[in-house]
Residue frames as a rotation matrix with the C-alpha (Angstrom) as fourth column:
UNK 1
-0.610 -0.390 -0.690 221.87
-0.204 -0.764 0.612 -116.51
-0.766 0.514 0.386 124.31
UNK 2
-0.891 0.407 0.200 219.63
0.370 0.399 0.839 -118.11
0.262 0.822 -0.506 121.88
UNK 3
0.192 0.869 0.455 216.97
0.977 -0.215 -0.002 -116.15
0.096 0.445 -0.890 122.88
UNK 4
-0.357 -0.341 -0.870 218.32
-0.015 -0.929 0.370 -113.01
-0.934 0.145 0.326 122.22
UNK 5
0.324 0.478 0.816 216.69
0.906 0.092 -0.414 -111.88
-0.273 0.873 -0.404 119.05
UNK 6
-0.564 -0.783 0.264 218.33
0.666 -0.241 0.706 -109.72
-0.489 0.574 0.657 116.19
UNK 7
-0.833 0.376 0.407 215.11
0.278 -0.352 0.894 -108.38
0.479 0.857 0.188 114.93
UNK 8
-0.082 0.982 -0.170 212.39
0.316 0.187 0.930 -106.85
0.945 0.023 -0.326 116.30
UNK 9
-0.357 -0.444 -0.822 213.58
0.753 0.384 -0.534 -106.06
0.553 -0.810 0.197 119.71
UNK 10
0.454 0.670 -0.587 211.67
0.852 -0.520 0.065 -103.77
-0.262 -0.530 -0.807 122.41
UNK 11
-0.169 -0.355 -0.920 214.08
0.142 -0.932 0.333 -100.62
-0.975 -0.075 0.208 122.01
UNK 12
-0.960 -0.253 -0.120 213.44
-0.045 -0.285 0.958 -101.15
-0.276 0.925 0.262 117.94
UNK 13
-0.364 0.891 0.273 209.73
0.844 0.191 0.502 -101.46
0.395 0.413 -0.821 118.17
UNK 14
-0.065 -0.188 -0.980 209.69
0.756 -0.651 0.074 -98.37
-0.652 -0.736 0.185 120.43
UNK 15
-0.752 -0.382 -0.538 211.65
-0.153 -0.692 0.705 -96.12
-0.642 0.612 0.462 117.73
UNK 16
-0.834 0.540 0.111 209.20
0.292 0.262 0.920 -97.88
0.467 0.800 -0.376 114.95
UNK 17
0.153 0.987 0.048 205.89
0.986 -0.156 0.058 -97.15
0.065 0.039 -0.997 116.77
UNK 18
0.080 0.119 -0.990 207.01
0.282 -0.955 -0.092 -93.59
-0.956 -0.272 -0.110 117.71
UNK 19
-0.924 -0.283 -0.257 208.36
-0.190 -0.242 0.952 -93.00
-0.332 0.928 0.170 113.92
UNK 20
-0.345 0.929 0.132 204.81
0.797 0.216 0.563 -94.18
0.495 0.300 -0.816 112.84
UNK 21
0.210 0.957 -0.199 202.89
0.969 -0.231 -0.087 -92.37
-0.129 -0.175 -0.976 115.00
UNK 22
-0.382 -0.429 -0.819 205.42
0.015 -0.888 0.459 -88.95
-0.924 0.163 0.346 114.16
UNK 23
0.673 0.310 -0.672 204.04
-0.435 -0.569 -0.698 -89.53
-0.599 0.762 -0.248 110.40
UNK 24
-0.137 -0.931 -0.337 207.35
-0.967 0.051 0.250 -91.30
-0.216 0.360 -0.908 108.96
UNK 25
0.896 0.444 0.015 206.90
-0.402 0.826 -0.394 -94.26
-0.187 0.347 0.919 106.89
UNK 26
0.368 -0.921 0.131 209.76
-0.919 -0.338 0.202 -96.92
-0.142 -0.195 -0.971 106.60
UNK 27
0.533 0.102 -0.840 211.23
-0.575 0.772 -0.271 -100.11
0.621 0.628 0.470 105.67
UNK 28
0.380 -0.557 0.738 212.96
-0.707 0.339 0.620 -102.48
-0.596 -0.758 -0.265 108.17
UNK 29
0.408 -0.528 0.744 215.83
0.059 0.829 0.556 -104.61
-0.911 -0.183 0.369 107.61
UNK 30
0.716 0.181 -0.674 217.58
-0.590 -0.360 -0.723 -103.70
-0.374 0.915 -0.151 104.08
UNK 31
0.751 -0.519 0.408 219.13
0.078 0.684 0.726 -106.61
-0.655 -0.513 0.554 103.18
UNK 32
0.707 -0.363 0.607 220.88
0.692 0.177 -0.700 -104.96
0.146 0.915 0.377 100.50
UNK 33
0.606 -0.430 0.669 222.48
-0.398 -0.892 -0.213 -102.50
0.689 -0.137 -0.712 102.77
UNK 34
-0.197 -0.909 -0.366 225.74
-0.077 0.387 -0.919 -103.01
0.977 -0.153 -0.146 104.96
UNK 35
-0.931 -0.352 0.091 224.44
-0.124 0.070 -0.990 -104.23
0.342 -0.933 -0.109 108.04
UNK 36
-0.595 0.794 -0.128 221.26
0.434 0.451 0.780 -104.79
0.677 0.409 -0.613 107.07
UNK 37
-0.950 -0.299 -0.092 220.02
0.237 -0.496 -0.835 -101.52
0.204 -0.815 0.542 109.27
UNK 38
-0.742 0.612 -0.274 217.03
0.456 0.161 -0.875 -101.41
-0.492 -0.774 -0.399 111.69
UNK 39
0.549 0.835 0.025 214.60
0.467 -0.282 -0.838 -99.00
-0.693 0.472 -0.545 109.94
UNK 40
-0.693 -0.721 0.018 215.49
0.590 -0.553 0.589 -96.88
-0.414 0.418 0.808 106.38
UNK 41
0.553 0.820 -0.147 213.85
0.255 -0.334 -0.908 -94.55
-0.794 0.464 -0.393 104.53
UNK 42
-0.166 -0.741 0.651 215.35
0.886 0.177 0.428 -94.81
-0.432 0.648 0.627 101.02
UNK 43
0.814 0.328 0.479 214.05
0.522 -0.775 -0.357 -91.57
0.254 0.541 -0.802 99.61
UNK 44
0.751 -0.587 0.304 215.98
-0.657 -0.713 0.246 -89.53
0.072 -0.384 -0.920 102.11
UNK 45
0.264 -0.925 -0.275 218.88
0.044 0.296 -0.954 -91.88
0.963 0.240 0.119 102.04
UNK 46
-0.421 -0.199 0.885 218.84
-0.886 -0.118 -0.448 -92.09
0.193 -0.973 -0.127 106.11
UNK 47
0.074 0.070 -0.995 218.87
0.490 0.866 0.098 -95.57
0.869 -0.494 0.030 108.22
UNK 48
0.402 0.109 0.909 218.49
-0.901 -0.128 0.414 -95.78
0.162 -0.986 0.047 112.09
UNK 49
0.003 -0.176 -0.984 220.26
0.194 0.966 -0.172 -98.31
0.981 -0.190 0.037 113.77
UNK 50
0.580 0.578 0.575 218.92
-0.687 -0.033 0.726 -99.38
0.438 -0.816 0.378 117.24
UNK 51
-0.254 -0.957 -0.140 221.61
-0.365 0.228 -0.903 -100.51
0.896 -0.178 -0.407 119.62
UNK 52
0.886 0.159 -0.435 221.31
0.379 0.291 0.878 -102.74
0.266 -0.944 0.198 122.97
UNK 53
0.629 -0.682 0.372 223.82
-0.716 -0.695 -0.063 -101.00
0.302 -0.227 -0.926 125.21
UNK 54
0.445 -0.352 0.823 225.15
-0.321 0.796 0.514 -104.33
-0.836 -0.493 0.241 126.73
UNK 55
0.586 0.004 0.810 225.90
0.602 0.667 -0.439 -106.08
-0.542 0.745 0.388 123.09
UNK 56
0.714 -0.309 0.628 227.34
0.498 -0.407 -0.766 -102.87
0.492 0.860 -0.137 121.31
UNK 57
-0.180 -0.603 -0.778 229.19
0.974 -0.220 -0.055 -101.30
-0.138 -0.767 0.626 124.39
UNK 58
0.692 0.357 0.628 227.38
0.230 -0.933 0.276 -97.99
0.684 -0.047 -0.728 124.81
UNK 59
-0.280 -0.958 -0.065 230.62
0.577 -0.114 -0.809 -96.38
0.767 -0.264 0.584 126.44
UNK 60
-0.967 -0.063 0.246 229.58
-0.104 -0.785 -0.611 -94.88
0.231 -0.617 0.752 129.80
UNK 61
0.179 0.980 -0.090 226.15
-0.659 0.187 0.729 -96.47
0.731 -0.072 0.679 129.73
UNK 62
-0.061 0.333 0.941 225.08
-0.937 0.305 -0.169 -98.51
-0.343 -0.892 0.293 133.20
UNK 63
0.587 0.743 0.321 223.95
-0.641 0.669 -0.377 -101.08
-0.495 0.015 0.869 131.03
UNK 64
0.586 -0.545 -0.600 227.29
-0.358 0.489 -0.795 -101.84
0.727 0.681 0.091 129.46
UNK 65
0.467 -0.417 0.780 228.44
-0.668 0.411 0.620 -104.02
-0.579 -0.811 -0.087 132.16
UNK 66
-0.192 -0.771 -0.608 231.38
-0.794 0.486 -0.366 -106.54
0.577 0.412 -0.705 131.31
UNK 67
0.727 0.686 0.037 230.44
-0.467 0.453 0.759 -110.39
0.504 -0.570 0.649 132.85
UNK 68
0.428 -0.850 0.307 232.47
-0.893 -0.346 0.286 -111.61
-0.137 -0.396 -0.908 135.40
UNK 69
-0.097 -0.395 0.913 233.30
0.143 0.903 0.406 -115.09
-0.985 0.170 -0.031 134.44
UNK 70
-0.106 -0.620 0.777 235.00
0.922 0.231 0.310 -116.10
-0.372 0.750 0.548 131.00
UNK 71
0.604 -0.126 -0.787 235.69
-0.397 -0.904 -0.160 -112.43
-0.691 0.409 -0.596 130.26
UNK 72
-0.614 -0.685 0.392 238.36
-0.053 0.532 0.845 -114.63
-0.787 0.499 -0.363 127.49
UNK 73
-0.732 0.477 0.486 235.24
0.531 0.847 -0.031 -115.11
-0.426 0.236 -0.873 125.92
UNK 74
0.545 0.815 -0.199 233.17
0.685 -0.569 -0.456 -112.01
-0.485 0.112 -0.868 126.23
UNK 75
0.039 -0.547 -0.836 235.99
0.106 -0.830 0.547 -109.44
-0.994 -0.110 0.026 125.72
UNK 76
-0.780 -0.622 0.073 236.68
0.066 0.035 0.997 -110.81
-0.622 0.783 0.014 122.39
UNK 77
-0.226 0.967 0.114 233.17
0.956 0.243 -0.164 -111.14
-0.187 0.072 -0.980 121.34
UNK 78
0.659 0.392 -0.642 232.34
0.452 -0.888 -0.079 -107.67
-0.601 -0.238 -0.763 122.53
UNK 79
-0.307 -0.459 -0.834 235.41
-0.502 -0.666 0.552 -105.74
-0.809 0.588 -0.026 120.25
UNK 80
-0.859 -0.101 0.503 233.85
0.404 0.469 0.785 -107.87
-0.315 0.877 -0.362 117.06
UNK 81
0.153 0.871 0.467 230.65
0.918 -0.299 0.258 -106.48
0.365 0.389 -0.846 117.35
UNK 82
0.281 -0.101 -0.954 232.30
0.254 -0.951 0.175 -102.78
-0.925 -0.292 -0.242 117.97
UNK 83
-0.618 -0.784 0.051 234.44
0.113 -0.024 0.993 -103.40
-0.778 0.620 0.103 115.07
UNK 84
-0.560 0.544 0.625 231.42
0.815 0.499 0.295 -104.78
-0.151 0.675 -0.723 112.69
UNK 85
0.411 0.821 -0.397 229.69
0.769 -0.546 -0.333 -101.85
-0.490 -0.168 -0.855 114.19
UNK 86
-0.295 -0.713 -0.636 232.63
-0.179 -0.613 0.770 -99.16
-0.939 0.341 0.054 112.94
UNK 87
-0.811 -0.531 0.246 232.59
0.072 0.326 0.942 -100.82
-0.581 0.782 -0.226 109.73
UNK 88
-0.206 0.944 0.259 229.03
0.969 0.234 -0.082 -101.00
-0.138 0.234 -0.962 108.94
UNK 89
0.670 0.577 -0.467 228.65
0.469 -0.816 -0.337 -97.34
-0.576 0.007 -0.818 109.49
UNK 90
-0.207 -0.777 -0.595 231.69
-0.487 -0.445 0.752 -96.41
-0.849 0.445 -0.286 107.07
UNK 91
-0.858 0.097 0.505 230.28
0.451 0.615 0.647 -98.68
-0.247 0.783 -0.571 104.67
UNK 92
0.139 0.947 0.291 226.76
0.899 0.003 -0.437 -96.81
-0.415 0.323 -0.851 104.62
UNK 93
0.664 0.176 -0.727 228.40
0.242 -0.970 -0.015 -93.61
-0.708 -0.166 -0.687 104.48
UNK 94
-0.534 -0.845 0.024 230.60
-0.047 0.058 0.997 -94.23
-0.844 0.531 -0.071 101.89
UNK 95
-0.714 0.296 0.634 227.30
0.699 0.264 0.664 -95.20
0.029 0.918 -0.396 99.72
UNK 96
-0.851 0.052 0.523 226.31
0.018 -0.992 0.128 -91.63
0.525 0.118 0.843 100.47
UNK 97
0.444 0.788 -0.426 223.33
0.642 0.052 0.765 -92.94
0.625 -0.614 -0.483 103.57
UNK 98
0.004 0.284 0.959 222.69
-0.724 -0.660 0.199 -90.73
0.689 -0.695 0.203 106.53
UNK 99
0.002 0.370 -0.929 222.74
0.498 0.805 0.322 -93.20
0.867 -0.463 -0.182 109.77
UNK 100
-0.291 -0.204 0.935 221.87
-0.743 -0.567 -0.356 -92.33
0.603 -0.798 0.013 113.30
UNK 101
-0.525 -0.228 -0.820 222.40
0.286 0.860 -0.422 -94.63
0.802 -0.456 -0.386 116.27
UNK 102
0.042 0.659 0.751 219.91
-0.771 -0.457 0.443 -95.30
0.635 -0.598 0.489 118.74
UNK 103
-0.804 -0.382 -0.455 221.01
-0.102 0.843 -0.527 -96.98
0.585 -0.378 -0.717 121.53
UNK 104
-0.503 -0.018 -0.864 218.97
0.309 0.930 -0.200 -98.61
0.807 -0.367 -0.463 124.34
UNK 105
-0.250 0.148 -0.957 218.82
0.951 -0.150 -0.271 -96.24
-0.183 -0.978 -0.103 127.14
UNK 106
-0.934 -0.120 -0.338 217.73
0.065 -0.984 0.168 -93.88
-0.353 0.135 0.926 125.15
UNK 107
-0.730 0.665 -0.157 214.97
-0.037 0.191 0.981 -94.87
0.682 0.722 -0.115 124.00
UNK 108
-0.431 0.328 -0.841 213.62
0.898 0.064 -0.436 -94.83
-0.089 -0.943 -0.322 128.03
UNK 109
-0.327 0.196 -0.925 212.85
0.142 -0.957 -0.253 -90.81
-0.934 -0.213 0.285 127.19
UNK 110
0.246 0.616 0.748 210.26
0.926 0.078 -0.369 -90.29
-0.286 0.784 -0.552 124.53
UNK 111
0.964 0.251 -0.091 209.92
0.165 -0.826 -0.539 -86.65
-0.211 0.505 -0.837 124.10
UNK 112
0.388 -0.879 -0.278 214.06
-0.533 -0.460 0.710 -86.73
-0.751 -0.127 -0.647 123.88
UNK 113
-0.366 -0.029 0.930 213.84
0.599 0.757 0.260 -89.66
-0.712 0.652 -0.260 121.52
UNK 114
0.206 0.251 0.946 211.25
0.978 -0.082 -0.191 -87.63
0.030 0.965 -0.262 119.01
UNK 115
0.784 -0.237 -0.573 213.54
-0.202 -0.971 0.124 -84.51
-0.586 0.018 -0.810 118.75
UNK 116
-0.137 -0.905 0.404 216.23
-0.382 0.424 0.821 -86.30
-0.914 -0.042 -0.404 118.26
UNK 117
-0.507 0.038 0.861 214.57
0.603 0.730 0.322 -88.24
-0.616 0.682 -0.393 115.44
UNK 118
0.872 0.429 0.235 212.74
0.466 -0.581 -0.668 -85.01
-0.150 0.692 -0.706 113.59
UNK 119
0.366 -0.583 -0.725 216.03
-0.595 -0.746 0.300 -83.11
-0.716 0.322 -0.620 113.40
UNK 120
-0.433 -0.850 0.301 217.64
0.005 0.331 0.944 -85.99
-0.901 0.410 -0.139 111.88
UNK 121
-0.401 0.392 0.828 214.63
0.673 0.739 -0.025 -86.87
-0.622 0.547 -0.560 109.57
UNK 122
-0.960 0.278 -0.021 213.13
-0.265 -0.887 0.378 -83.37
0.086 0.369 0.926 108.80
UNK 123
-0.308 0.807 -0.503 209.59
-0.855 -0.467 -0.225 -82.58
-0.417 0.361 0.834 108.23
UNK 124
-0.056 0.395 0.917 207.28
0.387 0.855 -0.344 -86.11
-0.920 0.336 -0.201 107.04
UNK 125
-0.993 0.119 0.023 207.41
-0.036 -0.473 0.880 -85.57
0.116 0.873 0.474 103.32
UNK 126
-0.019 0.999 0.045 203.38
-0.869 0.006 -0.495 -85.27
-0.495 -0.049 0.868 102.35
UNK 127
0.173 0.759 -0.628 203.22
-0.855 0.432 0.287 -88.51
0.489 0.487 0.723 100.76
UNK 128
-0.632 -0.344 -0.694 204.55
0.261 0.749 -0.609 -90.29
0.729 -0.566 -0.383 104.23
UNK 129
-0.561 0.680 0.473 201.69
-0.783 -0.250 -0.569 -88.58
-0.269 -0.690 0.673 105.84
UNK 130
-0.687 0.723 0.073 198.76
0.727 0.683 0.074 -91.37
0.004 0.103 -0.995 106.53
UNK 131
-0.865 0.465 0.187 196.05
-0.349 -0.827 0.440 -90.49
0.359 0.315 0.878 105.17
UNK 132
-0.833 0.552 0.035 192.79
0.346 0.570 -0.746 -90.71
-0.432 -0.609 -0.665 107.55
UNK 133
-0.622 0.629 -0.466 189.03
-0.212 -0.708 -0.673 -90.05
-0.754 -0.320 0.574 106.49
């Protein structure tokens, strides 16, 4: 477990290079926000949080398998970081943020990934456009 990593992780560089290369400029890791979520964009008041489906229990996802030895161990584990997860998103939305969860196995389907991530975001403002030339 210790190399599991909290930051940075393939399904959250994914979202980040596609969000770059859509035009959408962003901050990662706000440690002043509840949960301290994956990418924000503070203008628009809107965070992304990038989920592993195993770790967060993507309900109904292949990848949320349950291990078969010391389930004592995992079970409890696994409803703290649902709970933390509940709580975190009532806590952003309470300070009036936008949040959309991106889990894991979603992040396998690009062109479903950047729909998914212009409805939520809208339209790059013009001064999140890079400018080239």
């Amino acid at each position: 477990m210790s190399r599991i990593r909290s930051k940075n992780t393939g399904p959250e560089m994914i979202v980040r290079r596609l969000l770059h290369k859509l035009g959408y400029r962003f901050r990662l890791h706000a440690r002043e926000l509840p949960g301290k979520p994956d990418v924000v964009f503070r203008r628009r008041k809107k965070a992304i949080q990038v989920h592993g489906c195993f770790w967060h229990r993507h309900s109904g996802c292949q990848d949320c398998s349950v291990p078969g030895s010391r389930q004592e161990y995992w079970l409890p584990k696994f409803a703290a970081t649902v709970a933390r997860d509940e709580k975190t998103l009532t806590d952003l939305r309470a300070l009036g943020w936008d949040v959309l969860v991106i889990w894991d196995c979603e992040t396998r389907y690009l062109a479903d990934l950047e729909k998914r991530l212009v409805r939520f975001l809208g339209a790059p403002a013009r001064d999140d456009l890079v400018q080239t030339g």
